[in-house]
C-alpha positions in Angstrom: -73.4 32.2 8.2 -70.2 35.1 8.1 -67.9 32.7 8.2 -66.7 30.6 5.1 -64.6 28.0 5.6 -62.8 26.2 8.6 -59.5 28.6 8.8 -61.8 31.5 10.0 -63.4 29.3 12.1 -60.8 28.4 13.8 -59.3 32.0 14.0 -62.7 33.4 15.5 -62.2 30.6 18.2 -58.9 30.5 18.9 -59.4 34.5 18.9 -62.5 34.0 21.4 -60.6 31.8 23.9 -57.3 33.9 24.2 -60.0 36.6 25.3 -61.2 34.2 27.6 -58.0 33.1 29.3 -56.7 37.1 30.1 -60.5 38.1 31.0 -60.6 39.9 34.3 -64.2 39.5 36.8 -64.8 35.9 38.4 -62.9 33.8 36.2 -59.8 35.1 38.3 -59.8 33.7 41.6 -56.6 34.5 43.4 -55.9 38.1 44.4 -53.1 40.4 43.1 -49.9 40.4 45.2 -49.7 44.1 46.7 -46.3 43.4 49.1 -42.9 44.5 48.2 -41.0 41.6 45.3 -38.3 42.1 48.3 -40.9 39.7 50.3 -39.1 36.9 51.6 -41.6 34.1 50.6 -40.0 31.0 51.6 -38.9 31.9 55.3 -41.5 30.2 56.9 -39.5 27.0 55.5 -36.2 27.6 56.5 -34.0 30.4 57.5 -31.5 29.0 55.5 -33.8 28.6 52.3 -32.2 30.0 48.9 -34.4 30.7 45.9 -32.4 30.1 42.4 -32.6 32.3 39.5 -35.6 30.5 37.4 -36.9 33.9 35.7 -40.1 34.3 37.6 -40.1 37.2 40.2 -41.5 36.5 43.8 -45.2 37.6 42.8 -45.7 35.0 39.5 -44.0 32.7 42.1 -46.7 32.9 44.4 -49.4 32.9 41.7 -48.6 30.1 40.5 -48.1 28.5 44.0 -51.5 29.6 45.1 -54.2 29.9 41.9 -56.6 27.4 41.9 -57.1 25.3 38.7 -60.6 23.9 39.9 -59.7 21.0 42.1 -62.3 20.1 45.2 -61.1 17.9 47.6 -63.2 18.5 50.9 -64.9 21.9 51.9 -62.1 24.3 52.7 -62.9 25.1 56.7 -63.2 21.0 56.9 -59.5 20.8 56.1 -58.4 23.7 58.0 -60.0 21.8 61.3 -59.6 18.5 60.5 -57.5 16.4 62.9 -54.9 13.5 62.5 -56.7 9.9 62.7 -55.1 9.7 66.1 -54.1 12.8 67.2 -55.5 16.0 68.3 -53.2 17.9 66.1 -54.2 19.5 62.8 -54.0 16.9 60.0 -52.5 20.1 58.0 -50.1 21.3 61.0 -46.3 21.1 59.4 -44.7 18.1 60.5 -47.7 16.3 59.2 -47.3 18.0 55.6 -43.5 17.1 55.6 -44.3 13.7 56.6 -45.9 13.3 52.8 -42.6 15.7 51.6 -45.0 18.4 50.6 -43.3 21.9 51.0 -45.2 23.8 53.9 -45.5 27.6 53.6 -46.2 30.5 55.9 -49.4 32.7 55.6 -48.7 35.5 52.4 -51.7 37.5 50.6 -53.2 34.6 48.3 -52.2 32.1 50.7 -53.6 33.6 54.0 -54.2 30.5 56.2 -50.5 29.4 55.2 -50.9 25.5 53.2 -48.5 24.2 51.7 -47.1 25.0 48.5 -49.7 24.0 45.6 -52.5 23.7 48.1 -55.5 26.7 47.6 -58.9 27.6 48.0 -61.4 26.7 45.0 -64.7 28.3 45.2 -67.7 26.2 43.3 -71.2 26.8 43.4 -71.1 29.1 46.4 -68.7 26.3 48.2 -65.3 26.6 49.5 -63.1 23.7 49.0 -59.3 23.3 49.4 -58.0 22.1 46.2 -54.3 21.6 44.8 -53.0 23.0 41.3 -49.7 21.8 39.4 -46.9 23.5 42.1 -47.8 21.2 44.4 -46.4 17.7 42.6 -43.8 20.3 40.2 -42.1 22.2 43.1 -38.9 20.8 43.9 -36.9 21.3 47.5 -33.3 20.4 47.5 -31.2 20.4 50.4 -27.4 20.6 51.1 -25.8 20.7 54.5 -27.6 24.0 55.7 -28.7 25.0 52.7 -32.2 24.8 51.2 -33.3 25.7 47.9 -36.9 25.8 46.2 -37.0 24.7 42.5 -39.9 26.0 40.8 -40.7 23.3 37.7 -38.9 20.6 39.6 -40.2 17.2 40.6 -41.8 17.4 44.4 -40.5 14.6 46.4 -44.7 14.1 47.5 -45.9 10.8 48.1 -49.2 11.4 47.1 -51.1 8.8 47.5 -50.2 8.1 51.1 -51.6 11.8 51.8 -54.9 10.7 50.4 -54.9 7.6 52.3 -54.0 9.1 55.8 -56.8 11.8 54.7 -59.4 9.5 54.5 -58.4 7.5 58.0 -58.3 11.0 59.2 -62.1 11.7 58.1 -63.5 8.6 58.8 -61.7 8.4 62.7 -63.5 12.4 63.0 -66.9 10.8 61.7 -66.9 8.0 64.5 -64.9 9.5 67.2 -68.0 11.6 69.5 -64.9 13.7 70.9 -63.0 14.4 67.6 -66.2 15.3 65.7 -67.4 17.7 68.2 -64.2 19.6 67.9 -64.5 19.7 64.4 -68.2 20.7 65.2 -67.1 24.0 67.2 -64.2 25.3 65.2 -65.8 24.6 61.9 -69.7 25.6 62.9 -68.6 27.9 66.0 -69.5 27.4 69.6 -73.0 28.5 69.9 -74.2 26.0 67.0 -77.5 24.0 67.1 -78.3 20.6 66.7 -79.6 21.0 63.4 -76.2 22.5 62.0 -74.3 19.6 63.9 -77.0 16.8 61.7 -76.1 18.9 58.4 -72.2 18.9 58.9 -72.7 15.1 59.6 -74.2 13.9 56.6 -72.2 16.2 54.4 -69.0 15.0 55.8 -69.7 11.4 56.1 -70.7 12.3 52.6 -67.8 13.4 51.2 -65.8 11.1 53.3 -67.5 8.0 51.7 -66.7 9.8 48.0 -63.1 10.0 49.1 -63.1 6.3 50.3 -64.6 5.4 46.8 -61.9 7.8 45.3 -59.1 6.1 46.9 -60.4 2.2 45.9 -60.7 3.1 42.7 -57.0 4.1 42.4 -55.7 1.0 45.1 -52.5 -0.5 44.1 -50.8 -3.8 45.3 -47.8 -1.8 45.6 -47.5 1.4 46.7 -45.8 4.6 44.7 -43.9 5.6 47.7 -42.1 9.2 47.7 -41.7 11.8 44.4 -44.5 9.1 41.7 -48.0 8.8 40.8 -49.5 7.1 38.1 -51.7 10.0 36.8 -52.4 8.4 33.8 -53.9 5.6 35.5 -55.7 7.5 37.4 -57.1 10.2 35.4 -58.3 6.7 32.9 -59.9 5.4 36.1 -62.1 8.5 36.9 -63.1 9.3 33.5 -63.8 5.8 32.1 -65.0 3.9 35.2 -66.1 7.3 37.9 -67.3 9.5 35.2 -68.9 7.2 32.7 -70.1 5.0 35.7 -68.5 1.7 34.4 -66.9 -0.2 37.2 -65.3 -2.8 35.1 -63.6 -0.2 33.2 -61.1 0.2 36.1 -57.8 -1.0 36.5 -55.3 -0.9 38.8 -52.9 2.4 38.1 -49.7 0.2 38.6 -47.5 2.1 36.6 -46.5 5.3 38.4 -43.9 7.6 37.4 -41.8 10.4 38.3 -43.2 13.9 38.6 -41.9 15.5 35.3 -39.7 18.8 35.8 -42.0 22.2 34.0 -39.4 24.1 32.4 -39.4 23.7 28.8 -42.5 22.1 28.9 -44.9 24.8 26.7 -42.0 25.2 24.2 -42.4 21.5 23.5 -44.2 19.8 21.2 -45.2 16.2 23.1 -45.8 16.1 26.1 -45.7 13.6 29.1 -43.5 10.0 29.8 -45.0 8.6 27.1 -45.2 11.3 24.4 -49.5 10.9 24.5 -50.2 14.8 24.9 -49.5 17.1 21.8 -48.8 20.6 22.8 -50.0 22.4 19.7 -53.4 23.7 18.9 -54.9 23.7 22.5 -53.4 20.8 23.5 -51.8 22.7 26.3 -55.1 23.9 27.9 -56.5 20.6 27.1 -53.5 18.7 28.9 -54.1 20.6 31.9 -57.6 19.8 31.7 -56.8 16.6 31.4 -55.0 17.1 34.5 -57.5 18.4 36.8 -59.9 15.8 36.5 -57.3 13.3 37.8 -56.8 15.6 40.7 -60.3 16.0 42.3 -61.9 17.7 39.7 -65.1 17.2 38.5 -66.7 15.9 35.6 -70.2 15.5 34.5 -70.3 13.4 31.0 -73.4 13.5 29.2 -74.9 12.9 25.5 -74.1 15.6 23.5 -70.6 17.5 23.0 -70.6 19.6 26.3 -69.3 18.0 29.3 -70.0 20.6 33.0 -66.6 20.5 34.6 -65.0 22.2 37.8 -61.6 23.1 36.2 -60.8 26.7 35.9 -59.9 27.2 32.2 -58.9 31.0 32.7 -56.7 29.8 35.6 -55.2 26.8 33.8 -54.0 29.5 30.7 -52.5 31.8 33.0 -50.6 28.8 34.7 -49.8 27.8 31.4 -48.6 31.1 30.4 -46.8 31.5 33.5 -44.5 28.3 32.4 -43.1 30.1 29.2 -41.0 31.9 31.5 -39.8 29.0 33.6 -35.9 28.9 33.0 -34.4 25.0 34.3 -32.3 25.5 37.6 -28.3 26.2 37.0 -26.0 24.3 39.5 -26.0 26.5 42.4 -21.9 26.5 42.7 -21.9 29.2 45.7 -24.2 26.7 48.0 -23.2 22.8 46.6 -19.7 23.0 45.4 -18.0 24.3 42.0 -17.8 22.2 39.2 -14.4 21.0 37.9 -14.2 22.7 34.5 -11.2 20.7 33.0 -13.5 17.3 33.8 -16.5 19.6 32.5 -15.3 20.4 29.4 -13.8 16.8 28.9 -17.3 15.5 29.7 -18.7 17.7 26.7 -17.1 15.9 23.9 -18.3 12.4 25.8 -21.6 14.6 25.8 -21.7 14.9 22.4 -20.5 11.6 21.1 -23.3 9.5 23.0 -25.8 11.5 24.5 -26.7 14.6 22.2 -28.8 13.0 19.5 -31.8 11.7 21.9 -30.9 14.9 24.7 -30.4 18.2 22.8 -28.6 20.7 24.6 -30.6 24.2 24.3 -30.3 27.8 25.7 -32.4 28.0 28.5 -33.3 31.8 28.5 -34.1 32.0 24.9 -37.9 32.7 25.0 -37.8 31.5 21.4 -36.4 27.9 22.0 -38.1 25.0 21.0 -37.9 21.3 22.2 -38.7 18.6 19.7 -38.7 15.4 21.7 -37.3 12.4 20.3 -39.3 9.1 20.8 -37.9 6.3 21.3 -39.9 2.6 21.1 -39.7 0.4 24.2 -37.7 -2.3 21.9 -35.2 0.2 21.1 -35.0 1.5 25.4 -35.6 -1.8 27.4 -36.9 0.2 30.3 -39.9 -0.3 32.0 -42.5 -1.2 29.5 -45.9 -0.6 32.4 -46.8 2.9 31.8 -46.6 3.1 27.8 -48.2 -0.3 27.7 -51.1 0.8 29.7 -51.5 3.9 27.5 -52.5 1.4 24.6 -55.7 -0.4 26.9 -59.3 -0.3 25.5 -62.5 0.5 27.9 -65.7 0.5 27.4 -67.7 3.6 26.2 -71.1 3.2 28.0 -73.7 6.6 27.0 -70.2 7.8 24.5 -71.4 4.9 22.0 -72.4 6.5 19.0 -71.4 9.9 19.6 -67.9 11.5 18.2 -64.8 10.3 19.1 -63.2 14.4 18.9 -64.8 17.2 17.8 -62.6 17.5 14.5 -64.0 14.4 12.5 -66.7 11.9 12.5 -65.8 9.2 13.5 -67.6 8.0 16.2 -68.0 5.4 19.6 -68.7 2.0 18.8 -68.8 -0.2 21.9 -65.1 -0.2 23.3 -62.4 2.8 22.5 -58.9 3.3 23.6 -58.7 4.8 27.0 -56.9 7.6 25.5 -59.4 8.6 23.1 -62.4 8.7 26.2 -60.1 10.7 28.0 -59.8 13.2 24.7 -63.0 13.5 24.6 -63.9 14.3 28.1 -61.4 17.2 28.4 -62.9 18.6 25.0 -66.3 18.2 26.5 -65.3 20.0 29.4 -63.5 22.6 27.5 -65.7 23.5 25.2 -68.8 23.7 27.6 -66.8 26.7 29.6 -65.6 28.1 26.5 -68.2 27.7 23.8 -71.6 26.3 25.3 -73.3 30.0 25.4 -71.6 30.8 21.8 -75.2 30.9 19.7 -74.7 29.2 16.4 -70.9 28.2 17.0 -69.9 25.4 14.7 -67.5 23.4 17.3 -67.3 20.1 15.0 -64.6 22.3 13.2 -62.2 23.4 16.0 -59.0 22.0 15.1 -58.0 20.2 18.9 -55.1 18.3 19.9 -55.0 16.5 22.8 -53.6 13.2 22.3 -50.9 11.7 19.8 -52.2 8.1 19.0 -48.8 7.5 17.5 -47.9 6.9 21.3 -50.7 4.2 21.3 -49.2 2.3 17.9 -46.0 2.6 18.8 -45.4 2.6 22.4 -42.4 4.7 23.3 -40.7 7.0 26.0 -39.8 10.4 25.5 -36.0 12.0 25.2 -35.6 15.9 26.1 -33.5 18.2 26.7 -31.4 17.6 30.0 -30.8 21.2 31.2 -31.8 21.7 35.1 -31.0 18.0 35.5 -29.4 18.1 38.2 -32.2 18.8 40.5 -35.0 15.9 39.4 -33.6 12.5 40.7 -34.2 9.8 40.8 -33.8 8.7 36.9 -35.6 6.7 34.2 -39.0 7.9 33.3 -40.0 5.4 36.7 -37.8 6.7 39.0 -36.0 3.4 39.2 -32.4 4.8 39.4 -31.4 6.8 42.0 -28.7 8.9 40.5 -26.6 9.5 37.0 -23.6 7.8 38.4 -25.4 4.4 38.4 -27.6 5.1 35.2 -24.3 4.4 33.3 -23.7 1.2 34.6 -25.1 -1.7 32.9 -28.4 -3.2 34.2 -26.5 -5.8 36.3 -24.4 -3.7 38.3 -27.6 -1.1 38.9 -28.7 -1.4 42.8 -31.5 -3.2 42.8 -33.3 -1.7 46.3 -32.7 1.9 47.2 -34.3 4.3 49.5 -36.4 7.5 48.6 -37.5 10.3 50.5 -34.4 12.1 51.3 -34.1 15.7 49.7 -30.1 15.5 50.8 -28.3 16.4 47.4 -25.3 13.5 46.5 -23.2 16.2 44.6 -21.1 13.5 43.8 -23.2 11.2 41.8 -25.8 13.7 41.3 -29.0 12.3 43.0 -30.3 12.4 46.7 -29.1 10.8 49.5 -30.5 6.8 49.3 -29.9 5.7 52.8 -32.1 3.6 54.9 -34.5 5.5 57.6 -37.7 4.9 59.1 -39.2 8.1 56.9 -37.9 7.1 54.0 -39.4 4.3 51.4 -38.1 1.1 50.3 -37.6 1.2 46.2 -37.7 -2.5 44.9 -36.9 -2.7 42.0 -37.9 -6.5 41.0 -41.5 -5.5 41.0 -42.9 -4.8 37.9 -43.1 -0.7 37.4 -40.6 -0.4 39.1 -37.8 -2.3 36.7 -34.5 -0.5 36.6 -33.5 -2.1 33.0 -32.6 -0.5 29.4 -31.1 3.3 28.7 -27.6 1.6 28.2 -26.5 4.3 26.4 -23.2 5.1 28.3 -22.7 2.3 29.7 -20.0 0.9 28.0 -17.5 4.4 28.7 -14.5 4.2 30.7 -14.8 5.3 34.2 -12.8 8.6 33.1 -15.2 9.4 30.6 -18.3 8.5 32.8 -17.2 10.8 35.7 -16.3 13.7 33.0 -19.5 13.1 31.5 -21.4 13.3 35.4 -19.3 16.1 35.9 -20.7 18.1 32.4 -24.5 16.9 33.1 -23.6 19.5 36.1 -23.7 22.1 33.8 -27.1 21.4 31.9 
């Protein structure tokens, strides 16, 4: 064999897959933007709606909005027709998708039957399906009086898994209801279909209505997530180690969900997630997002050997990917929510850099050559919410992975049980590597130098310190969500309101959060149940109230 050692190796595959990523032909599945950039892409929302300066022009917006990533939910023409559980309306019609606080969008030219923001069509195997991508649970909407403003990056105020719920009672009311399901029949099939078409649509709908049902036990929580959380983690684990490996008693209940994460920064860092788990170096990135698609209806078939068949779209995934590096954090829009007071500012700065700096580095968010080093910090050491970094370190059984190896770099291998986190690595290489590699003759994978996970996050459970530039726009606080705004994140845990409500995208300019009041649309945020504990970070806490407001008042400027 040409090549002599592992650095070529390497090389020639990191070489091959760049290829891969930018390759034109069928690995491409949205179409290029041919309008004018002068295209007002979010009128359909509001007349009133403002788009900040985030250095991505109105056609990467859209593309990232609208590429698919390989996610099948139901067949695409299903969701298009599909009704509310008890209503003849669209399940997709508008004030359904604001119901769930997803951000509904007019038709444009790769989103032509106007879904929401993040939602898209997937074709697999000769199937159209309607699938989501990252924008959908990393598009922020902020409002202010009149004014509404789209953050690209930011955390979506979506309550996820109430949309998958509601889905399901909305497919399983179609399958038993003889007038809904012949609605569905005619616009789906068209009027003059036969009775053999209407037995064929039946079976594959109950079908896939029964995988959704099995889909949404798997992930059933005592408590709900409510608004702007998921546990992802706990989900992905679920589908790979009990769905995909076909282990039941490898599930667990995903009771430890977290705040969307904001984008920006995000590929010019070098860990990744709450918890720190994900390295972001080698093809950890690609491999992240692979990670990501499985937990989002994505599909996964796990096998002996090192090549896993997988519906994500790896050429899709690096363009999003690549799409990020541009992604500047949101400045404070002073012309729409109010000017920040510079003498408080500037006082706030030295409090700024006195007690926050060392864990929250402040860094120039156009510089395409910044880079974010996250400092980790051990649950002992932050007293917040122990769940979601403690859940990271569970064990599950490996099933048909016993005896094979645990990554493709080494060789160690399975023995009966393995951190969830290491199945999970070695599922996304799997899949990886079978859309990259599998018809590579003669390619020696068992050398690819991969990073996925960071088992120091396993040893040492910890949460993850960043930068706090763009700020402003991701409330509610603490890697859980658990406090609702930076005013009451620097009182001590005592003082810290203990119920709140979330739903509202009303900016408090004030305390810098979103409106918490109680309203039937909005969720109740109870913060004695464990998850959901609003405890630890009491860095701050112990300013004067002149120093704490002149520190909120600096944040404003991140």
């Amino acid at each position: 064999m040409f090549l002599k050692n592992k650095t070529s190796l390497v090389a020639l595959c990191m070489l091959l897959i760049l290829l891969l990523i930018n390759c034109k032909g069928e690995m491409n599945q949205y179409t290029e933007i041919k309008k004018s950039d002068s295209q007002d892409i979010v009128s359909t929302t509001t007349s009133n709606t403002v788009q900040l300066e985030q250095g991505w022009d109105k056609k990467i917006q859209q593309k990232f909005w609208f590429t698919t990533q390989g996610s099948l939910i139901i067949r695409y023409d299903w969701f298009l027709w599909l009704e509310k559980e008890n209503s003849t309306a669209l399940f997709r019609n508008t004030k359904n998708i604001n119901k769930y606080k997803y951000i509904p969008q007019g038709p444009s030219e790769l989103n032509p039957d106007g879904l929401p923001i993040g939602f898209m069509k997937n074709k697999e195997k000769g199937v159209n399906y309607v699938g989501i991508n990252c924008a959908a649970c990393h598009t922020g909407q902020v409002k202010y009086g009149e004014t509404t403003m789209i953050i690209d990056g930011a955390p979506a105020m979506a309550d996820y898994q109430s949309f998958f719920q509601d889905l399901e009672k909305a497919m399983e009311k179609t399958v038993t209801d003889k007038s809904k399901f012949e609605r569905f029949a005619v616009n789906v099939l068209g009027g003059d279909y036969n009775k053999d078409d209407e037995i064929v649509l039946r079976e594959l709908f109950l079908k896939a209505t029964e995988d959704l049902k099995t889909r949404n036990v798997l992930n059933e929580t005592t408590n709900p997530y409510g608004f702007s959380r998921v546990d992802a983690f706990g989900q992905i684990f679920n589908m790979v180690t009990a769905h995909d490996l076909n282990i039941p008693e490898n599930k667990e209940e995903p009771n430890a969900p977290v705040s969307y994460p904001f984008l920006w920064d995000t590929p010019q860092s070098n860990l990744v997630q709450w918890n720190g788990l994900l390295s972001n170096h080698g093809l950890g990135p690609i491999g992240r997002n692979v990670g990501e698609v499985l937990g989002v209806f994505g599909t996964l078939d796990i096998k002996p050997g090192v090549l896993y068949p997988a519906s994500a779209k790896v050429a899709n995934l690096g363009k999003l990917e690549k799409w990020m590096e541009s992604l500047w954090s949101p400045k404070w829009p002073e012309k729409h929510i109010g000017v920040i007071d510079t003498e408080k500012a500037n006082a706030g700065k030295i409090v700024y850099a006195n007690n926050c700096v060392s864990c929250h580095a402040t860094i120039e968010r156009t510089n395409p050559d910044r880079r974010v080093i996250a400092n980790m910090t051990p649950l002992k050491s932050i007293g917040t919410d122990p769940l979601m970094a403690l859940n990271a370190t569970h064990k599950a059984s490996t099933g048909i992975l016993e005896g094979e190896k645990i990554t493709l770099v080494d060789d160690a291998v399975f023995g009966k049980t393995a951190y969830k986190a290491q199945i999970l690595t070695n599922a996304v290489e799997g899949a990886l590597f079978d859309h990259l590699l599998g018809t590579v003759e003669g390619l020696v994978i068992s050398h690819l130098d991969i990073a996925t996970s960071d088992f120091n996050a396993i040893a040492t459970p910890s949460y993850k310190a960043r930068p706090l530039n763009g700020i402003w726009a991701t409330a509610p606080y603490l890697h859980n969500g658990s406090v609702p705004n930076i005013w009451e994140l620097l009182k001590p845990e005592a003082e810290r309101v203990n119920v709140f409500y979330v739903g509202s995208r009303e900016l408090d300019p004030k305390n810098i959060g979103f409106e918490t009041k109680e309203s039937k649309d909005n969720f109740k945020y109870d913060t004695s149940i464990a998850g959901n504990y609003n405890t630890g970070h009491l860095y701050g806490t112990a300013l004067t109230e002149k120093e704490k407001w002149d520190l909120v008042e600096y944040m404003k400027t991140l």
